[in-house]
N, C-alpha and C positions, 0 to 999 in steps of 0.2 A: 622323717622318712620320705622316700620319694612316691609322689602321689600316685596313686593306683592305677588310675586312668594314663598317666604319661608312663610308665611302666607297659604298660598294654601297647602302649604306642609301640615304644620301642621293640615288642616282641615281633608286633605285627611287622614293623618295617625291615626288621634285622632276620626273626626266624625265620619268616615265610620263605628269605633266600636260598635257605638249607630245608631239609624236610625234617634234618635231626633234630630228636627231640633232648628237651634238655631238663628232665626230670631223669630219665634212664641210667643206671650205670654203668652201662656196656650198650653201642648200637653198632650200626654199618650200614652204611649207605652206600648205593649203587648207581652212579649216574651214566650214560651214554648223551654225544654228542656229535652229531654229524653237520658237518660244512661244507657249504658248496660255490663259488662265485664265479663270473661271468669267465675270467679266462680260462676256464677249464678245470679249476683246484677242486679236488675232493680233500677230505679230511672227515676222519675216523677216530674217535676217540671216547674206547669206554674208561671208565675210572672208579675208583672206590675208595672209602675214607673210614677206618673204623677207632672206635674214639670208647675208654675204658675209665674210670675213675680210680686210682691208685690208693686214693684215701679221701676222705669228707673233704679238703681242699684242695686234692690233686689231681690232674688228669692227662691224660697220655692218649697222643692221636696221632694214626698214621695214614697218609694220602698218597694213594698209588696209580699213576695215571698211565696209559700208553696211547699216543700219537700213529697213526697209520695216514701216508700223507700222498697225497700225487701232485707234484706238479708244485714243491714248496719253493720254488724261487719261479719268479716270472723270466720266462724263457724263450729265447725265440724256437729250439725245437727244430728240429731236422726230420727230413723223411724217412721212416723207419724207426726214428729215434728220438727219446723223448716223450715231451708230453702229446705228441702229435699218434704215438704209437703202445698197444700195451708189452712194452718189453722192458725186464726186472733186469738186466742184466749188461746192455748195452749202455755207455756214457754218453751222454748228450754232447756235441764239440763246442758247443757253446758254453754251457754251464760247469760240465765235469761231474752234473749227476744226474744219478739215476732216475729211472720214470717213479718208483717207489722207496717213498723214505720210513724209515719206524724209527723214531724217539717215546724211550720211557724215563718218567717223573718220580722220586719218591721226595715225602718231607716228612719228617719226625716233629713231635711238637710235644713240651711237656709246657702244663700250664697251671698255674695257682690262682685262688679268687678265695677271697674272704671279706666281708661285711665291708663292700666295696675298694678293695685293692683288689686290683689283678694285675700278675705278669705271665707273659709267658717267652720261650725259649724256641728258637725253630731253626734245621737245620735242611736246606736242598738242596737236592742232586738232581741233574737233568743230563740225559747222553745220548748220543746220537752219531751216525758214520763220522758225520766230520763237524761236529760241536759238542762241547761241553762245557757246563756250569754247576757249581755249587754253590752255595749262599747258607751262611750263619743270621739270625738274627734277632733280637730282643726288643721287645714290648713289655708296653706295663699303662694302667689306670691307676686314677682315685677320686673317689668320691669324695667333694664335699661341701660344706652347705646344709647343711641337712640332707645330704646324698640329692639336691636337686644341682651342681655343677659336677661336670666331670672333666679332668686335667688328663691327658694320656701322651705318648710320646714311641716315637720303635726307631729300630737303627737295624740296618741292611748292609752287607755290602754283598757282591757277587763278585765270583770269581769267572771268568770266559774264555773259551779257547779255542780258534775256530781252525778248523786242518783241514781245507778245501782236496776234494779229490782231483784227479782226471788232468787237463793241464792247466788248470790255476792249483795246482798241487805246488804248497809252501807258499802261497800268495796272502792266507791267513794272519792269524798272530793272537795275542795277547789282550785282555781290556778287563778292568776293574770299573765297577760300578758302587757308588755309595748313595746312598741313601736315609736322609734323615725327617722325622715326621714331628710336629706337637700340633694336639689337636685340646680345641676345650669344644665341650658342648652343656649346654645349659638350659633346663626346664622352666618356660617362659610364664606356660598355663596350666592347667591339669592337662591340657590338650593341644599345646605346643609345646615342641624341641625344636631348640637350633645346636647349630656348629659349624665351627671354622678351623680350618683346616691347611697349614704350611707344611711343604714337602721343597725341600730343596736334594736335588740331585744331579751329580758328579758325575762322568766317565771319560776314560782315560785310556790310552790302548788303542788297538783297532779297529775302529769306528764300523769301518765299512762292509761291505757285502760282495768279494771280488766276483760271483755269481751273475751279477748285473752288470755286465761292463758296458759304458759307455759306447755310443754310437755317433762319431762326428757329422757334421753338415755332411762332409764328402763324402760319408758311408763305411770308415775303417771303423774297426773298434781298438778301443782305449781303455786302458783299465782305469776303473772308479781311485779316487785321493779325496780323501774326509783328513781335514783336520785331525790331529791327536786327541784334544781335550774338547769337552763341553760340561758345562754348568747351566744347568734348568732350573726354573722356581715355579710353585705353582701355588696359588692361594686356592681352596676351595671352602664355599661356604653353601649349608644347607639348613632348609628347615622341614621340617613335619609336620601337619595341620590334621587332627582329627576329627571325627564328627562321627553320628550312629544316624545309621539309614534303619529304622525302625529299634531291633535289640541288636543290631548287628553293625559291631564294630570296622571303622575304615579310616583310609589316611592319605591325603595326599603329601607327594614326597618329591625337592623340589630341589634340586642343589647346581650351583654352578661355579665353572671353573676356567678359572685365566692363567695362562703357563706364556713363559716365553725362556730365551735361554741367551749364549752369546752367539750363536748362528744366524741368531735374528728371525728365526721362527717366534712365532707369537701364535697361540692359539685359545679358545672361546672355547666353552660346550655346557649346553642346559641340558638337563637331563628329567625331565618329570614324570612319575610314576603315582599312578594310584593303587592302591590295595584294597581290597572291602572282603568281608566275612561274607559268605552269603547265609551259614548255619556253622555251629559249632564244627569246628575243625575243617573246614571247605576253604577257599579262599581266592578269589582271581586277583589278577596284575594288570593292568595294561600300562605302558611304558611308551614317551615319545623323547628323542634323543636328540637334539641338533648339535652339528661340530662343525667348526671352520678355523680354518690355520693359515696361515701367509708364507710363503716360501724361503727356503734360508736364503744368506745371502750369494753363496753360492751358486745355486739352483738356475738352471737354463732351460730353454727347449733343446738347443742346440749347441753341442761346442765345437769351436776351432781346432782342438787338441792340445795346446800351449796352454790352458790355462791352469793355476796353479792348485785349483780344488774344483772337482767334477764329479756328478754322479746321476746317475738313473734312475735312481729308487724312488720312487714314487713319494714316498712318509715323507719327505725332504721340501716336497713341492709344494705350491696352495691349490687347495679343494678344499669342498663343503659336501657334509654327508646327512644324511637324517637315517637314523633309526625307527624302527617301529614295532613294538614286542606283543605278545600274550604268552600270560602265563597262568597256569592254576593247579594246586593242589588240593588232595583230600586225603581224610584217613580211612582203612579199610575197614568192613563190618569188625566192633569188636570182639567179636567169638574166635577172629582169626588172633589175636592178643597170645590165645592159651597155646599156640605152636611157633616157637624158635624158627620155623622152616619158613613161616608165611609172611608177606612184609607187612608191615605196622601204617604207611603213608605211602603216597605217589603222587608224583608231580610231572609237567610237564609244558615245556616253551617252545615258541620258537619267536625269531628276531629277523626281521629282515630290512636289509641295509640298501642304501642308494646313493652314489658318489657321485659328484659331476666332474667327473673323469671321462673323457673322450675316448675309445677306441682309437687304435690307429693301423689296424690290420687292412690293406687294399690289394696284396697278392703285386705291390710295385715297390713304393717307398719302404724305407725301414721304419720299425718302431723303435721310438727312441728311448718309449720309457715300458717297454715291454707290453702295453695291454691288447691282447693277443685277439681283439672283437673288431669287428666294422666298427669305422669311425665315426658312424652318423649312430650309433647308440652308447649308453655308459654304463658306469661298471655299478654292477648288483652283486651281492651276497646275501646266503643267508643262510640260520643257526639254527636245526633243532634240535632240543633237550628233555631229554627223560632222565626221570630219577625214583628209586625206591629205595625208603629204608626201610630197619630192620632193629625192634629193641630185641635185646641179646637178655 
């Protein structure tokens, strides 16, 4: 059987990220997130996730999100219009939208697990003015070894459809994305897990973001050209290290990841997290993040206009970013247990991010790659998160 202590691990590192509990046979969970970063983006987005047991093996869960967004493509913005102005109504001449966007999420998920198998089945829809996606996809584990290795594997694909408003109306198109996963992870100590972790992914279609068009040396604009295809790989490998700060269990949590593709992007990212109890059912996070990428081959500061692939979009370019998180949950008095009305846990984050991305905003030059700040500063965001659940 797998040892008690690495089981604990694994609850610590894995539950602590949701608040739902997984004794219950019915919950709901209620999370809220707001974003905000330097060019001016807000973003809104409450969500909910309620998850029911079917039968001793089976269980059924739906995630219903909705997005409220200002300012979702980097934009240069005009006067009166745009992100520069609060008006629902008027189109941007630049982008072709609006100062406010709402996209809603739903995913369906039926799932089985028995004395280490598990698969599960998931179905997404996302829709928006002018994008849409669905994705089908399947998962599955197994335990073996004496339930101390685990073999797992999921397969994705999405469907995408992008129908640009305003006058990049019909400038869109079509792109499929695939997606394939095998992960093993294996119980090293009572108090070490690792795992490694291959993700190869596909996409196909139209790449790009007509939103962001291109800005030559001479100052016209040019619409963005992305290659058709790309193929990514990405190895990731993590461990888990526990230990008890008196009766109270904690872990640090340590994973990293090398992805490159045939654009010739290459990118790095260590991610380390600690978790510790501080009392039954309490828990904090703290989290440090670093990421660096090198530019596709295509990528420029500036183009001539003749060239055969061009584009603005920032994700395309090299930058190095750090993250930096808290997080912490606890459960409510339990008297509140005996009323369906009252939540069961809450939790709460936030994350703040730091790019060394330059501004390019001086009220003379254009920006070429949209970032709408003085240039003598760089670009920040950053993420708050609330959540409460609910045993039903």
């Amino acid at each position: 059987m797998l040892k008690p202590l690495a089981a604990a691990l694994c609850l610590l590192a894995a539950a602590t990220a949701s608040p739902q509990a997984g004794e219950s046979n019915q919950g709901l969970d209620f999370k809220y997130m707001y974003y905000w970063d330097r060019n001016g983006v807000w973003n809104h987005t409450p969500a909910f996730a309620y998850f029911r047991k079917l039968a001793p093996l089976w269980k059924f869960q739906w995630d219903q999100e909705l997005d409220v967004v200002s300012g979702a493509s980097r934009r240069l913005g005009l006067r009166n219009i745009g992100r520069l102005a609060d008006n629902d109504l008027k189109l941007d001449a630049v982008t072709g939208a609006s100062q406010r966007e709402i996209r809603h999420s739903e995913q369906a998920t039926f799932a089985y697990a028995k004395q280490g198998r598990n698969a599960a089945a998931a179905f997404y829809f996302s829709d928006e003015n002018d994008y849409r996606s669905y994705s089908p996809s399947l998962s599955g584990s197994l335990d073996c070894n004496d339930r101390n290795t685990t073999l797992g594997g999921s397969a994705a694909t999405f469907f995408d459809d992008m129908h640009p408003t305003g006058p990049f109306r019909g400038l869109g198109g079509k792109r499929n994305i695939l997606s394939l996963s095998a992960t093993l992870a294996q119980v090293i100590t009572p108090l070490t897990l690792s795992g490694l972790t291959v993700n190869v992914l596909h996409s196909s279609g139209f790449l790009g973001h007509p939103y962001n068009p291109v800005i030559t040396s001479a100052g016209s604009l040019e619409l963005e050209n992305l290659p058709g295809e790309k193929t990514g790989v990405s190895l990731s490998a993590q461990i888990i290290q526990g230990f008890h700060i008196g009766e109270q269990l904690g872990s640090l949590r340590l994973e990293a990841r090398h992805y490159r593709d045939d654009w010739k992007l290459v990118s790095n990212t260590a991610d380390l997290q600690w978790y510790q109890y501080l009392r039954e059912g309490t828990y904090v996070r703290l989290r440090a993040r670093g990421y660096r990428q090198s530019a596709a081959a295509f990528a420029k500061d500036a183009y001539a206009g003749d060239e055969a692939f061009r584009t603005a979009d920032i994700r395309f370019y090299a930058f190095s970013s750090l993250t930096l998180g808290f997080k912490a949950g606890s459960e409510f008095p339990e008297s509140w247990a005996a009323s369906p009305y009252l939540p069961d846990r809450w939790d709460i984050g936030y994350d703040h991010g730091l790019r060394n991305t330059h501004g390019e905003e001086d009220g003379i030059n254009p920006t070429y790659h949209y970032q709408l700040f003085p240039a003598d500063e760089t670009y920040v965001q950053g993420t708050l998160m609330v959540g409460l659940s609910f045993d039903l």
